[in-house]
C-alpha positions as CSV (number, residue, x, y, z in Angstrom):
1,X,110.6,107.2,86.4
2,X,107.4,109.1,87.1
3,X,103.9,108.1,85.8
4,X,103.6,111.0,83.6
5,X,106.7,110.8,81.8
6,X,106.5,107.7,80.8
7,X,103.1,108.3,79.1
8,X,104.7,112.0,77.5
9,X,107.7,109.4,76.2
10,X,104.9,107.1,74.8
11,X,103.0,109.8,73.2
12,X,105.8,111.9,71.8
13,X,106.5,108.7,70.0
14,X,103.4,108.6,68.4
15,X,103.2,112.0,67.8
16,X,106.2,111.4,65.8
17,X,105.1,108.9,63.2
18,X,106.7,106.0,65.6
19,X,103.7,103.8,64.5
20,X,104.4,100.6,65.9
21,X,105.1,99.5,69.7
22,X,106.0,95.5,70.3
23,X,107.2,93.9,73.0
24,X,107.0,91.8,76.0
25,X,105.8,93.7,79.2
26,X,108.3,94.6,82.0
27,X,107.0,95.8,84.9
28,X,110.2,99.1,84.9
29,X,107.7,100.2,81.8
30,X,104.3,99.4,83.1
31,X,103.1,103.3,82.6
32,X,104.4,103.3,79.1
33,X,103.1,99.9,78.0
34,X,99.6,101.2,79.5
35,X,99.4,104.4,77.6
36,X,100.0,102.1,74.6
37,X,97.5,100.0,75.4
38,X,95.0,102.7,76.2
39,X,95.4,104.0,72.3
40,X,95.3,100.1,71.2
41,X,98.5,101.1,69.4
42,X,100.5,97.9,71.7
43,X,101.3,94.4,70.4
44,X,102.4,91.9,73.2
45,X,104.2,88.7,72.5
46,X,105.3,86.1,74.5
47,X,109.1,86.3,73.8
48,X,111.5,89.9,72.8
49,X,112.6,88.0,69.5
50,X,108.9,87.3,68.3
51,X,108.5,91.2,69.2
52,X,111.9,91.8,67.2
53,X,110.5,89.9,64.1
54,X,107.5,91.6,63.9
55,X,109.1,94.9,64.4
56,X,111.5,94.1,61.6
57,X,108.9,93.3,59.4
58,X,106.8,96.4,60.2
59,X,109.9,98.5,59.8
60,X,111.0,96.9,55.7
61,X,107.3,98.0,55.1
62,X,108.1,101.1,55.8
63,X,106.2,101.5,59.4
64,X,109.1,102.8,61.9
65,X,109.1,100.6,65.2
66,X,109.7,100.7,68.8
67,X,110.7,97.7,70.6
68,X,110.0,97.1,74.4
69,X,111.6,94.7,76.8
70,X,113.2,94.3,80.0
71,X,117.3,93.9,79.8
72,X,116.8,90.7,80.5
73,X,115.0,89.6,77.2
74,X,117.5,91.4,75.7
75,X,119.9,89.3,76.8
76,X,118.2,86.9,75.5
77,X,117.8,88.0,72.2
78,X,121.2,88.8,70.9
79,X,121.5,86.3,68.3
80,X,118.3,87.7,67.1
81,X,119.3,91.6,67.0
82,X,123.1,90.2,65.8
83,X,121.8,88.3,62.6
84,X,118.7,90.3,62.0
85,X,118.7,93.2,63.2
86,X,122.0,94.6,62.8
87,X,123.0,92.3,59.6
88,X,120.3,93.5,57.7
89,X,120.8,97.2,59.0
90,X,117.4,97.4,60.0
91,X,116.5,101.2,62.1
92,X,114.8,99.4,65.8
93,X,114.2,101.8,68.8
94,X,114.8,99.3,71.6
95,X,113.2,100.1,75.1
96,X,114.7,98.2,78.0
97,X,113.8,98.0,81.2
98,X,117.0,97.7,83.3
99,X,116.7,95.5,86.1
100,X,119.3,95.1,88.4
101,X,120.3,98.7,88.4
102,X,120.0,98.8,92.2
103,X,121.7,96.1,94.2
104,X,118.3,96.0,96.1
105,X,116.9,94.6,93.2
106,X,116.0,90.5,92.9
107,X,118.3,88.4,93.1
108,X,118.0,87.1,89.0
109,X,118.2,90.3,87.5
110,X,121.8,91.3,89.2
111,X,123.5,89.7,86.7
112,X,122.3,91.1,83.8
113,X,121.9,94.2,85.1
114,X,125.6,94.3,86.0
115,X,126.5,93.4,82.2
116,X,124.1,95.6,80.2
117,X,126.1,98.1,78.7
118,X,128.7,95.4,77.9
119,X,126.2,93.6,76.2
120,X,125.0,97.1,74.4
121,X,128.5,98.0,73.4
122,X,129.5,94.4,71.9
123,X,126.5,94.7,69.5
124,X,127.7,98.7,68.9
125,X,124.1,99.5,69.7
126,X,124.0,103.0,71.0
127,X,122.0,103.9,73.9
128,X,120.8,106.8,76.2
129,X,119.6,107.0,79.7
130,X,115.7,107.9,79.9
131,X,114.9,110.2,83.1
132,X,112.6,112.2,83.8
133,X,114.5,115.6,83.6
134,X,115.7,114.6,79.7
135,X,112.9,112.3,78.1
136,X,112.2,114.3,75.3
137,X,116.0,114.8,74.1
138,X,116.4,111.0,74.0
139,X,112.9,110.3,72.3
140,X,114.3,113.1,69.5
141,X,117.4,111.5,69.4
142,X,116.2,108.1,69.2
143,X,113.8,109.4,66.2
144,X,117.1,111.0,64.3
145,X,118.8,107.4,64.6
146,X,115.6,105.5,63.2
147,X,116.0,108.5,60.5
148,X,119.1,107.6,59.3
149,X,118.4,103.9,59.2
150,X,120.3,103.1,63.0
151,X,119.2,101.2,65.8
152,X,119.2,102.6,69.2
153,X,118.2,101.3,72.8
154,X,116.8,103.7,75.3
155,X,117.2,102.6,78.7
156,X,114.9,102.9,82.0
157,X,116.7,102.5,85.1
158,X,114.6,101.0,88.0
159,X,115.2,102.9,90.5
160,X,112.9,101.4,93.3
161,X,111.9,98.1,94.3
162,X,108.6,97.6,94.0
C-alpha cells in the first residue's frame, strides 16, 4: 500500500472522531503508525493484548478505538478478543498487518498468514481488504460497525518484501 494512503486512512480516522490508536508496530503499517505518531495521537505497547485492554477501556469511556497489529499478534491474542472483546460486545477497529500474504514472505509468518481468515471467521469478526483504490469505503465502513457497537478488522496485505 502506498505511502500516502496509508496516512489519508490514518487521518480520515481521526477526522472521524476515531480518537484513540494502540498497538504494537508492524512494519506492513509503518506509514500509518508514523502519521499517528507525527499528531502524538499513537500509544505503543509491547504486546497486541496490552493494546486490546487499553483500547477496551478507552472504548467503555466512551472514546472509540483503533487497534493496530500485525496478523501475527493477532494470533496471539484470541483468547483476549474471545473473552473480552467479543463477550463484553465491546465496538474495536482492528488493523492487521498480514504477513505471509505472499509466499515470498519470511519463513515464520507463512503460517499465519495462510490461516488468517480462518482465524477471523472463527471469532465471526468481520473484515475488509484495505487497498489503495478503496481505503476510504472500508475506513467508512469500519466507522458504521464501531457505530453500531461491532468489532471489525481491516486488513493490509503486504504485498512486497522489504
Amino acid at each position: 500500500m502506498k505511502e500516502d494512503t496509508q496516512r489519508k486512512v490514518f487521518n480520515y480516522f481521526l477526522k472521524n472522531k476515531i480518537e484513540n490508536f494502540i498497538g504494537v508496530p508492524d512494519s506492513t503499517l509503518k506509514n500509518f503508525i508514523d502519521e499517528g505518531i507525527k499528531k502524538k495521537k499513537v500509544i505503543i505497547t509491547t504486546r497486541e493484548e496490552e493494546a486490546i485492554g487499553i483500547a477496551c477501556g478507552m472504548q467503555l469511556s466512551n472514546s472509540p478505538s483503533l487497534v493496530f497489529m500485525q496478523n501475527a499478534g493477532f494470533a496471539n491474542s484470541i483468547s483476549t478478543i474471545a473473552s473480552l472483546v467479543d463477550m463484553y460486545e465491546i465496538p474495536i477497529i482492528f488493523l492487521v498487518g498480514w504477513r505471509g500474504y505472499l509466499k515470498t514472505d519470511a519463513p515464520e509468518h507463512l503460517k499465519v498468514g495462510s490461516i488468517q481468515n480462518n482465524l477471523f471467521q472463527a471469532l465471526g469478526l468481520k473484515t475488509k481488504i484495505l487497498k489503495d483504490e478503496n481505503w476510504k469505503s472500508c475506513c467508512e465502513w469500519a466507522i458504521k460497525k464501531n457505530k453500531k457497537n461491532e468489532s471489525c478488522a481491516i486488513v493490509v496485505r503486504r504485498l512486497k518484501d522489504e
